[in-house]
N, C-alpha and C positions, 0 to 999 in steps of 0.2 A: 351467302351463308351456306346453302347445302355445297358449291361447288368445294367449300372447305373441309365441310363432315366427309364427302365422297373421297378425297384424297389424306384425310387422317386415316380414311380405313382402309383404304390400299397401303398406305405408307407401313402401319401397324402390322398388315398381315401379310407384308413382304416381308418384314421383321420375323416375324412366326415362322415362316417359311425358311429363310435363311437361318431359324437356329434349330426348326426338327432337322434337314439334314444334315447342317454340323454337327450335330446328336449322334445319328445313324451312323454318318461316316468313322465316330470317335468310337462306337462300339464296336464295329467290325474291325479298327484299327488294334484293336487290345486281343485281338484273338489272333492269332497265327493262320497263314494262309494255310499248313496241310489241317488245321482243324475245321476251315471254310471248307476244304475240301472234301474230307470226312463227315460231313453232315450232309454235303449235298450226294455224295456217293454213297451212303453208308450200307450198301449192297457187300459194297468192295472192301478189302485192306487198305489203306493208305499208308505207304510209307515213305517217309522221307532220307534221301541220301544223297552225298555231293550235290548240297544246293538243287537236287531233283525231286519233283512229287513224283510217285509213282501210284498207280491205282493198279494194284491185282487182287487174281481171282486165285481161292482155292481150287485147286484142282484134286482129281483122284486120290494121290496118294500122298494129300496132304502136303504138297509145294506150293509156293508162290509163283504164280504166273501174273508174268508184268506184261500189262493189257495197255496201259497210258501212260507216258513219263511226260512231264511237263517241266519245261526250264524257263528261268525267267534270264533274258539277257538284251540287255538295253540295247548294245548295238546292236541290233539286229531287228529285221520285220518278223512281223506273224511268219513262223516257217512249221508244213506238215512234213514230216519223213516217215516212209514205213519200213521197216523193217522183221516181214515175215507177219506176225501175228501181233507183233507188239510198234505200237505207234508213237514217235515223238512230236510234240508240241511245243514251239518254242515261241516264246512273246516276248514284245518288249517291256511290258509290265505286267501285272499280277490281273489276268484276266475276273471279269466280274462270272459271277455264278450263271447267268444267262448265256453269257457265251460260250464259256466249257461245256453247257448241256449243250448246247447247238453244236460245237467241235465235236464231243464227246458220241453222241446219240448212233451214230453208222457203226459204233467199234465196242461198245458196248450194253448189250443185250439184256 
C-alpha cells in the first residue's frame, strides 16, 4: 500500500512540474525577444532593425553607439565577430537571458 501512495506523489508532482514550466515557457513566449532584452539590459537602448537586436549606449553628444548586435540565424553556430568597438553575436536560436549576460558581460560595462 505505501509503495502505491509513494508513486501517486511522484506521478502527481511530475505533473506539477511539467505544467509550471509550460506556464513560464508560455509567458515569456508572449513578450518579444528585444523586450526580454530590454529588461535584462535596461542600462542600454535596445533597438531593433533587420531582424537585429542591437544594445547601445548614449554617448556625449547624444548619439547611439551600438555596443551589441545580436542575430538570430538557424543556419549557423554560435558565431563572435568584432568589429572595432561594436561586437556581433550571432545564434542559432533566441539565446536564454543567462547566456547573453555571460556573452555580454567583457563588452559591456
Amino acid at each position: 500500500m505505501d509503495k502505491y501512495l509513494v508513486v501517486a506523489i511522484v506521478v502527481i508532482l511530475c505533473i506539477f512540474i511539467v505544467i509550471y514550466t509550460q506556464r513560464a515557457d508560455m509567458s515569456s513566449a508572449s513578450r518579444s525577444f528585444k523586450d526580454i532584452v530590454q529588461k535584462e539590459f535596461n542600462k542600454y537602448k535596445v533597438i531593433e532593425k533587420n531582424q537585429t537586436i542591437m544594445i547601445c549606449e548614449i554617448n556625449h553628444r547624444n548619439e547611439l553607439d551600438e555596443l551589441v548586435l545580436i542575430r538570430i540565424d538557424p543556419s549557423q553556430k554560435k558565431n563572435v565577430r568584432n568589429f572595432g568597438r561594436r561586437i556581433t553575436f550571432t545564434y542559432s536560436k533566441e539565446p536564454s537571458v543567462r547566456e547573453m549576460r555571460q556573452d555580454f558581460a567583457p563588452y559591456l560595462s
